[in-house]
Backbone and ligand atoms as CSV (ligand in chain L), in Angstrom:
chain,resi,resn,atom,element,x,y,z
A,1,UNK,N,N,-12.030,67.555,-5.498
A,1,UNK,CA,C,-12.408,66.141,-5.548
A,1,UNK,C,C,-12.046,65.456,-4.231
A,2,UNK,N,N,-12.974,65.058,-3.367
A,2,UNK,CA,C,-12.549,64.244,-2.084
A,2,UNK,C,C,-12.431,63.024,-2.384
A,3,UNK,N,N,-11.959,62.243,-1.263
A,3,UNK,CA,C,-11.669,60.530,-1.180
A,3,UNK,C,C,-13.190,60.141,-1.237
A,4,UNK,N,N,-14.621,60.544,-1.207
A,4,UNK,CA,C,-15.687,59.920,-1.537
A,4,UNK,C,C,-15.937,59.587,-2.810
A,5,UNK,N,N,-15.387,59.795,-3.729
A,5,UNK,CA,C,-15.430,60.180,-5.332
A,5,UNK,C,C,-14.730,58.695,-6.037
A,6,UNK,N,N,-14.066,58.366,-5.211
A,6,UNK,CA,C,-13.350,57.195,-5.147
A,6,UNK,C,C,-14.212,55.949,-5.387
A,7,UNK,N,N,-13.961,55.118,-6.466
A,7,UNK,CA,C,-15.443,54.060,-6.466
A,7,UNK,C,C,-15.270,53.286,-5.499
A,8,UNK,N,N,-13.695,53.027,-5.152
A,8,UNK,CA,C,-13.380,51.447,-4.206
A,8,UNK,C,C,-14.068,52.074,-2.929
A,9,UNK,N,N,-14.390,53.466,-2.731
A,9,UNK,CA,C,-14.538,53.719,-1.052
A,9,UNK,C,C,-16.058,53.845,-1.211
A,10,UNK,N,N,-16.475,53.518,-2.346
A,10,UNK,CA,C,-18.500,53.275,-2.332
A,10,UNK,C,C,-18.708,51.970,-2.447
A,11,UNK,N,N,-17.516,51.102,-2.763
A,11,UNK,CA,C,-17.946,49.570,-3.414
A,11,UNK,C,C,-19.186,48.841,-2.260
A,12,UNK,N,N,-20.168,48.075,-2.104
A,12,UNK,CA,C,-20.571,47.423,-0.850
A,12,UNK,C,C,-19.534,46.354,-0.645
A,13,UNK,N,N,-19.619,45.708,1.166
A,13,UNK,CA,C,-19.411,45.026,1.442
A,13,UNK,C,C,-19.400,43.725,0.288
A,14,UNK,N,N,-18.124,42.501,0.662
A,14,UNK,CA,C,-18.981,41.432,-0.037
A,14,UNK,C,C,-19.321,40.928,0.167
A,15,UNK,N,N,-20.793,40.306,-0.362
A,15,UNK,CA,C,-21.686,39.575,-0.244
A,15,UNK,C,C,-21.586,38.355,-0.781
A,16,UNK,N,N,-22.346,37.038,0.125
A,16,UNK,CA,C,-22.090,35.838,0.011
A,16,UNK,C,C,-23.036,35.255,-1.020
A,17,UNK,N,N,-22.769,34.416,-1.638
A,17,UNK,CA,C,-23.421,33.629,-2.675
A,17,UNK,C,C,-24.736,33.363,-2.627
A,18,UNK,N,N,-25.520,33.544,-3.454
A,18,UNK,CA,C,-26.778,32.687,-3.087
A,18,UNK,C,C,-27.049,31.415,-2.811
A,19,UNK,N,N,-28.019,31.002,-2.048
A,19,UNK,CA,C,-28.405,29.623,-1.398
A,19,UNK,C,C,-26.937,28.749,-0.783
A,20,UNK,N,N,-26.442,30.178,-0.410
A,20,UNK,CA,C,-25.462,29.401,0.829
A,20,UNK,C,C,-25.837,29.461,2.469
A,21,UNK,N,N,-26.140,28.690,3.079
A,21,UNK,CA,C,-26.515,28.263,4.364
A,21,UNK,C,C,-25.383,28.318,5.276
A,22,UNK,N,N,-26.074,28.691,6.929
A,22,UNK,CA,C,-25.590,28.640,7.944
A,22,UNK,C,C,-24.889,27.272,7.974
A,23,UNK,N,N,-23.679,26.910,8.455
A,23,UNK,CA,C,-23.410,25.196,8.416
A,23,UNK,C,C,-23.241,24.932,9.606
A,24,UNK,N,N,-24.226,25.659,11.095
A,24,UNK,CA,C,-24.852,25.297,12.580
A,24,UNK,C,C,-25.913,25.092,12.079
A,25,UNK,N,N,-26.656,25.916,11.697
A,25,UNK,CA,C,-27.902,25.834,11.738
A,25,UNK,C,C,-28.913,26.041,9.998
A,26,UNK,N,N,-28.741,26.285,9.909
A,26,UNK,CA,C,-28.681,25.842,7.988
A,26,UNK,C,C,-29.289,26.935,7.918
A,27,UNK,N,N,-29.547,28.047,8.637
A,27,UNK,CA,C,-30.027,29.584,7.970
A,27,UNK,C,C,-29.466,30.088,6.942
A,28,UNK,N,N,-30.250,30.560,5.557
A,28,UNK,CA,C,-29.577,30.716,4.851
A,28,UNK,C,C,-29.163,32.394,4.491
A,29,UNK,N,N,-28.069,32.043,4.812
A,29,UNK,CA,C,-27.226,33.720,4.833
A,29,UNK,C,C,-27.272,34.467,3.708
A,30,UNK,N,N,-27.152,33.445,2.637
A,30,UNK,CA,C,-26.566,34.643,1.682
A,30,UNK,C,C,-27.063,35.661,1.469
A,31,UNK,N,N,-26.388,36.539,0.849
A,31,UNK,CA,C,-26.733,37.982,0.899
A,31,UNK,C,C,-26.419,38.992,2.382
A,32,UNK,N,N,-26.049,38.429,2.912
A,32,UNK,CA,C,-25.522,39.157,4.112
A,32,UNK,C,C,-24.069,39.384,4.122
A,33,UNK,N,N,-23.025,40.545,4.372
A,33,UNK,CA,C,-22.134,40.756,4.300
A,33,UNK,C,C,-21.138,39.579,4.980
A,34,UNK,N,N,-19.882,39.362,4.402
A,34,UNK,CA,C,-18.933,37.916,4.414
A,34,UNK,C,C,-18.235,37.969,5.939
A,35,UNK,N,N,-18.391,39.021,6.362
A,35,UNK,CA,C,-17.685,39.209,8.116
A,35,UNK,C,C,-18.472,38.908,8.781
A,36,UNK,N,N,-19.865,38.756,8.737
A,36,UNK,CA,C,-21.316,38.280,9.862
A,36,UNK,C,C,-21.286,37.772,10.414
A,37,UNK,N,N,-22.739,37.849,11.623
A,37,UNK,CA,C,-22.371,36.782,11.679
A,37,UNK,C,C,-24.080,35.969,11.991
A,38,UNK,N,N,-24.058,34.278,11.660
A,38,UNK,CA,C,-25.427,34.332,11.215
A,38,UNK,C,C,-26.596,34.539,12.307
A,39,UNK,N,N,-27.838,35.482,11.207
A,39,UNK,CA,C,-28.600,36.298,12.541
A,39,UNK,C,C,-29.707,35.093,13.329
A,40,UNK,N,N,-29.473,33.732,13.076
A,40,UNK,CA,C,-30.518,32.486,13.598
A,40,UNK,C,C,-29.176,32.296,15.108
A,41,UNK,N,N,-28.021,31.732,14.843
A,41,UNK,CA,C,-27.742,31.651,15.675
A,41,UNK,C,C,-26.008,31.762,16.310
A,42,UNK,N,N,-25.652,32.969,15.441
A,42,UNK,CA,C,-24.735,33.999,15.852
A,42,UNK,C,C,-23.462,33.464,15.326
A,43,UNK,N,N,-23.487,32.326,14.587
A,43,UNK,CA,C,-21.946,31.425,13.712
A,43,UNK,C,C,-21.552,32.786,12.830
A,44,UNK,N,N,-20.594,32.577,12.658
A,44,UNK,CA,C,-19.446,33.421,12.162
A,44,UNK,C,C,-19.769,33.149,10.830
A,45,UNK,N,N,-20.101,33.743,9.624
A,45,UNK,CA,C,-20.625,33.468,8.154
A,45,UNK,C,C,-19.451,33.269,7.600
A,46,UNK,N,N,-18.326,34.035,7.707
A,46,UNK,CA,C,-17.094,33.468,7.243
A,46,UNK,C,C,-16.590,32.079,7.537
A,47,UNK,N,N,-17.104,31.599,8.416
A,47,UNK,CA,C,-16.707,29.931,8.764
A,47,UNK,C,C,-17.331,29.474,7.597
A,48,UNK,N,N,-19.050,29.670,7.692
A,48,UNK,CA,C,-19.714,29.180,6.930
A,48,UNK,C,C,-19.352,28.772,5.307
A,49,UNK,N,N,-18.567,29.830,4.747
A,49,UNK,CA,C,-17.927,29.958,3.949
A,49,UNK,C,C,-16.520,29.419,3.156
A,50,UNK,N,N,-16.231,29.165,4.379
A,50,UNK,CA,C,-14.908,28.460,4.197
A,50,UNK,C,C,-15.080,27.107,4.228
A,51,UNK,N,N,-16.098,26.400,5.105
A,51,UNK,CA,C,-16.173,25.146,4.736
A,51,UNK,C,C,-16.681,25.188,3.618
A,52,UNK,N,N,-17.523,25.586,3.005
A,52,UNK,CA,C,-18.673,26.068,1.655
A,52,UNK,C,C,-17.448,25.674,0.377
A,53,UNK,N,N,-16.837,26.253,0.927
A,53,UNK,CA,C,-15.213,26.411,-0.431
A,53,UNK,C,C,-13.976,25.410,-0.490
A,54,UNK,N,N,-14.393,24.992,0.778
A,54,UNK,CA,C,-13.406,23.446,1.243
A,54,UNK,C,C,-14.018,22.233,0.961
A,55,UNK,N,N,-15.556,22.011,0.791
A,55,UNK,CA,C,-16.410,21.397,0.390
A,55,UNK,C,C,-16.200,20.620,-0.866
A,56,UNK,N,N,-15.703,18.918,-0.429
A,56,UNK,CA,C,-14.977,18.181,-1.812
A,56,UNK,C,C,-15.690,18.194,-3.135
A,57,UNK,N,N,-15.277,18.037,-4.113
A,57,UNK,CA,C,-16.245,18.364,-5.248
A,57,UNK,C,C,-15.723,16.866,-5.805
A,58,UNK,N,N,-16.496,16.184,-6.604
A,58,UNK,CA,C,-16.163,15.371,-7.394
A,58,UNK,C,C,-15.979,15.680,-8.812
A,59,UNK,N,N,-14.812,14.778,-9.509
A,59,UNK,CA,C,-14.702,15.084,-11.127
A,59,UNK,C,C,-15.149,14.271,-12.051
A,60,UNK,N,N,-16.199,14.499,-12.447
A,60,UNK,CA,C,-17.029,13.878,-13.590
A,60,UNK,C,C,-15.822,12.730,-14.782
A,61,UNK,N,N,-14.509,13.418,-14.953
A,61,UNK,CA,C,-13.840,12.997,-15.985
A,61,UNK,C,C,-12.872,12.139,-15.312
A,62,UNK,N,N,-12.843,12.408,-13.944
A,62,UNK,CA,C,-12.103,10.960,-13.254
A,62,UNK,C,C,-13.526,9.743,-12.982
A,63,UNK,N,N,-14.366,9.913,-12.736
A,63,UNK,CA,C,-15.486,8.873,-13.001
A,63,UNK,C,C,-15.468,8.784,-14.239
A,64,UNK,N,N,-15.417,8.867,-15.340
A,64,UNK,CA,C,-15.565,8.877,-16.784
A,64,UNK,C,C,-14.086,7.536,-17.086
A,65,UNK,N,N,-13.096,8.599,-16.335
A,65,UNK,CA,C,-11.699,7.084,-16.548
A,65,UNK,C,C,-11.936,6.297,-16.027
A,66,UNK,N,N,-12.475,6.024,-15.127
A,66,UNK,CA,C,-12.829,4.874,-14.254
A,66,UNK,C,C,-13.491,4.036,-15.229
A,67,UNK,N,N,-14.656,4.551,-15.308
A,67,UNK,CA,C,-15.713,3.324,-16.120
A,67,UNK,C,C,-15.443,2.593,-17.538
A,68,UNK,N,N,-14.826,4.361,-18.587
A,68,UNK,CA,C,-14.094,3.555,-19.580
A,68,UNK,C,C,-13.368,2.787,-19.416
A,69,UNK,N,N,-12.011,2.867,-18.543
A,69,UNK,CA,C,-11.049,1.762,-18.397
A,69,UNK,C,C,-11.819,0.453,-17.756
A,70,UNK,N,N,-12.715,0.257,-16.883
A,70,UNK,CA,C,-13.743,-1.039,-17.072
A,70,UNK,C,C,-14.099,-1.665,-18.381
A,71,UNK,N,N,-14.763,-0.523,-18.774
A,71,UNK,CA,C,-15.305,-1.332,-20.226
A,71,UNK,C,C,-13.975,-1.617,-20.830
A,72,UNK,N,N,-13.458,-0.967,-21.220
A,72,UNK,CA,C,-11.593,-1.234,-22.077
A,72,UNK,C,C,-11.047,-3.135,-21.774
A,73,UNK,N,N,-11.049,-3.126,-19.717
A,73,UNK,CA,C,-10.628,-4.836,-19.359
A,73,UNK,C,C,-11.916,-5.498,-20.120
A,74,UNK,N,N,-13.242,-4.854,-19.695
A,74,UNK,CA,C,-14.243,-5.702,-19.996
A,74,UNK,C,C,-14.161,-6.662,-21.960
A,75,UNK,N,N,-14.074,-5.542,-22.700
A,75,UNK,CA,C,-14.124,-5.888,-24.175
A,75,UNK,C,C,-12.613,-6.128,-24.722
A,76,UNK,N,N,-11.423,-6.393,-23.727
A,76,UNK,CA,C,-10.532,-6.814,-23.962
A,76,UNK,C,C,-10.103,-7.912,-24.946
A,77,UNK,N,N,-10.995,-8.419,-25.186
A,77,UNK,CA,C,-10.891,-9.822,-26.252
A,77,UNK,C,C,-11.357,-9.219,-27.578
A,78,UNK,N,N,-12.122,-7.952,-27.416
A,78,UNK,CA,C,-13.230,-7.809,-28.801
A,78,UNK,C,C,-12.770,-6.235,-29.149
A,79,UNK,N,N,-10.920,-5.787,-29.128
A,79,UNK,CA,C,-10.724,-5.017,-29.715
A,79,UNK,C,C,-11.140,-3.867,-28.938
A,80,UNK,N,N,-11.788,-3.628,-27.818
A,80,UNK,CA,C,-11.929,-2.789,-27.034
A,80,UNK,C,C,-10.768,-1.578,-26.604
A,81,UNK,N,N,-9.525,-2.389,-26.079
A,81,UNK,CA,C,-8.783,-1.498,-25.623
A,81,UNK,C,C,-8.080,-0.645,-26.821
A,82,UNK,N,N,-8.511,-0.997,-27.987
A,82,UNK,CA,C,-7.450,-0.049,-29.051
A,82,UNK,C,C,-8.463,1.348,-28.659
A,83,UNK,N,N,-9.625,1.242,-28.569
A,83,UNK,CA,C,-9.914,2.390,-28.732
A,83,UNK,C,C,-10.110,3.038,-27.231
A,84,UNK,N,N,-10.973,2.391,-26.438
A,84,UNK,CA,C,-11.097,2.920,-24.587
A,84,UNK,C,C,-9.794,2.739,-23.839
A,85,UNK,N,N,-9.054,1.933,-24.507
A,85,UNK,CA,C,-7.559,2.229,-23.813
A,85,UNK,C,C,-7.191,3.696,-23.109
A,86,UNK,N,N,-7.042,4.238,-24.715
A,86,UNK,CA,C,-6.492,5.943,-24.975
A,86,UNK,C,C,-7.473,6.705,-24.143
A,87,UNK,N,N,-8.521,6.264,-24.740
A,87,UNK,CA,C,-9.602,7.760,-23.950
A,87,UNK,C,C,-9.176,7.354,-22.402
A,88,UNK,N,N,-9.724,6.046,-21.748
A,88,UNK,CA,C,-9.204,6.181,-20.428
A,88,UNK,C,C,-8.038,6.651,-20.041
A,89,UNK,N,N,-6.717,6.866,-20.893
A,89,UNK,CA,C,-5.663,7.429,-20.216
A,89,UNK,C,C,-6.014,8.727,-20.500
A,90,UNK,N,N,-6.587,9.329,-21.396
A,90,UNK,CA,C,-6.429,10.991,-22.008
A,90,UNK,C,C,-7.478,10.775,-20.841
A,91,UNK,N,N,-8.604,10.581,-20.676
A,91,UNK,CA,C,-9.412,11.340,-19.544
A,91,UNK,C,C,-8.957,11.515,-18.088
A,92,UNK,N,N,-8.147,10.116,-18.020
A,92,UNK,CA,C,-7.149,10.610,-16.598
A,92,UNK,C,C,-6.422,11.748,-16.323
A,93,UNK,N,N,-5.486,12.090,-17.424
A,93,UNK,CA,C,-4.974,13.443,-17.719
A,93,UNK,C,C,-5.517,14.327,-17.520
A,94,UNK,N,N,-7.279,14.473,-17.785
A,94,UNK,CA,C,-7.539,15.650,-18.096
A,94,UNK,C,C,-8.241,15.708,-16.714
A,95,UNK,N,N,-8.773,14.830,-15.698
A,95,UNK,CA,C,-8.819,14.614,-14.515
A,95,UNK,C,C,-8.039,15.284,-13.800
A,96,UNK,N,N,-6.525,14.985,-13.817
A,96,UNK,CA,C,-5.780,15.129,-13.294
A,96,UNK,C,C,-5.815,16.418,-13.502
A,97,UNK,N,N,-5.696,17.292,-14.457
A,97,UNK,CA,C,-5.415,18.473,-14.999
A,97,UNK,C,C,-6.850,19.489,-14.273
A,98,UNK,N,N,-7.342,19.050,-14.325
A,98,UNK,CA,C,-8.767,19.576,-13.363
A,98,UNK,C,C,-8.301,19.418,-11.719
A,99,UNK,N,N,-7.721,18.490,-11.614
A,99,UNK,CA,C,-8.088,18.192,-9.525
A,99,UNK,C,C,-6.868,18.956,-9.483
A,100,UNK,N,N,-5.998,19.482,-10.194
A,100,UNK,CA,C,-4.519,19.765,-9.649
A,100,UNK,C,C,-5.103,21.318,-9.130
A,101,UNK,N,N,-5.839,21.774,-9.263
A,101,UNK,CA,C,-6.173,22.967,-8.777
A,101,UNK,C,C,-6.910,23.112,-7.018
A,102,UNK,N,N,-7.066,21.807,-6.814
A,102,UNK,CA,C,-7.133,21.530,-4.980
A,102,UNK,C,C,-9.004,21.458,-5.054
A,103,UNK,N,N,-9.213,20.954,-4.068
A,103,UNK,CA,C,-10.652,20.373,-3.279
A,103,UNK,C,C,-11.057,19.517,-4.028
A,104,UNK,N,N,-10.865,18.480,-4.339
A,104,UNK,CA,C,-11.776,17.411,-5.012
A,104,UNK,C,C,-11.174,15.959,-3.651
A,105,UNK,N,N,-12.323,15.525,-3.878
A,105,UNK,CA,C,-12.318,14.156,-3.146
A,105,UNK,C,C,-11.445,13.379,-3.240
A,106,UNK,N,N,-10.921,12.401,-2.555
A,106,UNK,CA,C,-10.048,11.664,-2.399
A,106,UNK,C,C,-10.752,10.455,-3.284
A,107,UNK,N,N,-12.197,10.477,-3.181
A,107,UNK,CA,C,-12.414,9.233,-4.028
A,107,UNK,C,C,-12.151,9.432,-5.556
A,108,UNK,N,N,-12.206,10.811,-6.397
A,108,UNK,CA,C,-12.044,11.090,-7.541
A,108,UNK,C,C,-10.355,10.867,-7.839
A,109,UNK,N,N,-9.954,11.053,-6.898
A,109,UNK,CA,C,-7.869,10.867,-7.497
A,109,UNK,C,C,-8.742,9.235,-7.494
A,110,UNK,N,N,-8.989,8.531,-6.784
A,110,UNK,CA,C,-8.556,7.412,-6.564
A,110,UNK,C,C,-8.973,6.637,-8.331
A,111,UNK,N,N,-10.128,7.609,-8.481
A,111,UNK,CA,C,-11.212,6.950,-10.077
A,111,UNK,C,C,-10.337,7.080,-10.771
A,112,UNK,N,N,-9.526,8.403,-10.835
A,112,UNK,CA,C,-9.231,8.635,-11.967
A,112,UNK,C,C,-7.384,7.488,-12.039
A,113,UNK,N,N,-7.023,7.390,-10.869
A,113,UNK,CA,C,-5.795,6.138,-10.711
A,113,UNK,C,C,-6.322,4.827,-11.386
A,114,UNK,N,N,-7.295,4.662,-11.078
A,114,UNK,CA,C,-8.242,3.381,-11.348
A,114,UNK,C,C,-8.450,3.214,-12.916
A,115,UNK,N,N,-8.849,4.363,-13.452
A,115,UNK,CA,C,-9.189,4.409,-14.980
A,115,UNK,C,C,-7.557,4.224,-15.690
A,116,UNK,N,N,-6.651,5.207,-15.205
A,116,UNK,CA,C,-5.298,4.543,-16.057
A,116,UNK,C,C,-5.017,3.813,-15.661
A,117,UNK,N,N,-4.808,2.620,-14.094
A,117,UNK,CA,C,-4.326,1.370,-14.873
A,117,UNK,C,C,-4.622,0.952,-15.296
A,118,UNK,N,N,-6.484,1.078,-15.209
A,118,UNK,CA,C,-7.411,-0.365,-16.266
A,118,UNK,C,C,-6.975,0.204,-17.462
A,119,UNK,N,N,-6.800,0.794,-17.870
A,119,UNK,CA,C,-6.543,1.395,-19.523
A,119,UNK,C,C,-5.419,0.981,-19.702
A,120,UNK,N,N,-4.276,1.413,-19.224
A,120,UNK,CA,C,-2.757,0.791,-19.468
A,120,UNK,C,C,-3.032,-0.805,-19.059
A,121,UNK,N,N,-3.804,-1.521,-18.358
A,121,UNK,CA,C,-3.567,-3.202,-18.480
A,121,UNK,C,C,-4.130,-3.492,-19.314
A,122,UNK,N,N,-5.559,-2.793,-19.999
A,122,UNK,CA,C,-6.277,-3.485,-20.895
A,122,UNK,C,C,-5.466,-3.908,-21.946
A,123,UNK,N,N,-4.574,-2.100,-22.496
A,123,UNK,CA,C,-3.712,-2.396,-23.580
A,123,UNK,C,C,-2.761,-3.059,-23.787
A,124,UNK,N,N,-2.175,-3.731,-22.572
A,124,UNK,CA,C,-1.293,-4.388,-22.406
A,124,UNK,C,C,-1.912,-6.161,-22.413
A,125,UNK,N,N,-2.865,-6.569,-22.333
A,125,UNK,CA,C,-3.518,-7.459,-22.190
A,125,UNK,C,C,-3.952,-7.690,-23.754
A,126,UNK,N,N,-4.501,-6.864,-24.153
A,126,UNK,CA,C,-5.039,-6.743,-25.647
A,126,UNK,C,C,-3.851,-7.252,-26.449
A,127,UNK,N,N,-2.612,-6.400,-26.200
A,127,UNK,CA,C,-1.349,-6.589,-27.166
A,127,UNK,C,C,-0.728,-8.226,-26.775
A,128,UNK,N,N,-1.182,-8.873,-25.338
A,128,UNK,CA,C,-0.472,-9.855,-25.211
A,128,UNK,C,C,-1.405,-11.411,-25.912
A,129,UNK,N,N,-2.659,-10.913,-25.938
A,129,UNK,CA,C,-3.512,-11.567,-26.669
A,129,UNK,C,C,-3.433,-11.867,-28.216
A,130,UNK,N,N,-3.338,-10.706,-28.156
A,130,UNK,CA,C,-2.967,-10.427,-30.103
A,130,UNK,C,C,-1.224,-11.442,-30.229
A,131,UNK,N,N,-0.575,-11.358,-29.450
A,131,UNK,CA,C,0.711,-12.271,-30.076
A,131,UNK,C,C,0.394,-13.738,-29.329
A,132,UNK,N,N,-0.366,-13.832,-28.187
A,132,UNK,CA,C,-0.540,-15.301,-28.216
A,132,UNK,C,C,-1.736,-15.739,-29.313
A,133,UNK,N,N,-2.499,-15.158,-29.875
A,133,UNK,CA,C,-3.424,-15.701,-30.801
A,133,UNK,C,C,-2.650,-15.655,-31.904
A,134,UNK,N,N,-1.811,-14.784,-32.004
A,134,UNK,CA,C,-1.012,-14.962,-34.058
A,134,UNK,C,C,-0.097,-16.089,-33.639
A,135,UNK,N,N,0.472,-16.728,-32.380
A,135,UNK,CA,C,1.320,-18.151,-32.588
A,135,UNK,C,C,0.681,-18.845,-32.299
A,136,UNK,N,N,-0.999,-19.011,-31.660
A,136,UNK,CA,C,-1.584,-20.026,-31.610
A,136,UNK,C,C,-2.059,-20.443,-33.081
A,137,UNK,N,N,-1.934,-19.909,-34.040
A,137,UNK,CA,C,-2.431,-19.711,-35.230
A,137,UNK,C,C,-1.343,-20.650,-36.053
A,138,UNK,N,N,0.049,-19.483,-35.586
A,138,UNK,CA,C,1.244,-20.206,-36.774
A,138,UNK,C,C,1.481,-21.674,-36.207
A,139,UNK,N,N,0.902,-22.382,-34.789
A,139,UNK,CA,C,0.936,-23.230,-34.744
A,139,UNK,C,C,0.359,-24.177,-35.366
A,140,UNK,N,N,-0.594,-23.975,-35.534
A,140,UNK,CA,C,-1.964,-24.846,-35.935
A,140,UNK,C,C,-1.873,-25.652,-37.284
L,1,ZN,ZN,ZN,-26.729,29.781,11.999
């Protein structure tokens, strides 16, 4: 039995993703081995790649805290924050719990910061409403 017999020493090269592009010249490489380099105009495909993978992503569920905690201040008078309060903080969490793994945008931390305080002021606004309306009441 020789060292050819070996699967790791038949594996191919690896190959780059589909519809990933040159990022000089936007040739699109993929499928060409990850050490290349691109054949339009000689960039290093591994660069290509690395920005490709450094490339900020946004998080759907830090935009999601964001907007609920809007609506939450918005319907603040009409019982709103008992319920979009929570979700805006649980979706921050789960934001958070997603971006902690690295490359997401700086604007998505910022949504998802944005969605828990509006959520933590709504509820706090809601609760301060609710005791000035029960003594505007026992006043009356
Ligand atoms: Zn190129």
């Amino acid at each position: 039995m020789g060292r050819y017999n070996n699967p790791v020493n038949t594996e191919p090269p690896p190959i780059n993703p589909t519809g990933f592009c040159c990022i000089k010249c936007g040739y699109d490489v993929s499928g060409s081995p990850v050490g290349g380099l691109c054949p339009e105009c000689g960039k290093s495909v591994g660069e290509s790649l690395r920005a490709l993978q450094f490339a900020e992503k946004s998080c759907s569920k830090a935009t999601a805290s964001m907007i609920i905690g809007i609506l939450s201040l918005v319907t603040c008078a009409a019982y709103g924050p008992l319920v979009l309060g929570p979700i805006a903080i649980v979706l921050y969490y789960l934001a958070k719990k997603e971006m902690a793994v690295g490359g997401y945008s700086k604007s998505s931390h910022t949504m998802a910061r944005a969605g828990l305080i509006m959520g933590i002021v709504s509820i706090i606004l809601f609760i301060a409403m609710s005791i000035f309306g029960y003594f505007m009441m026992m006043n009356m």
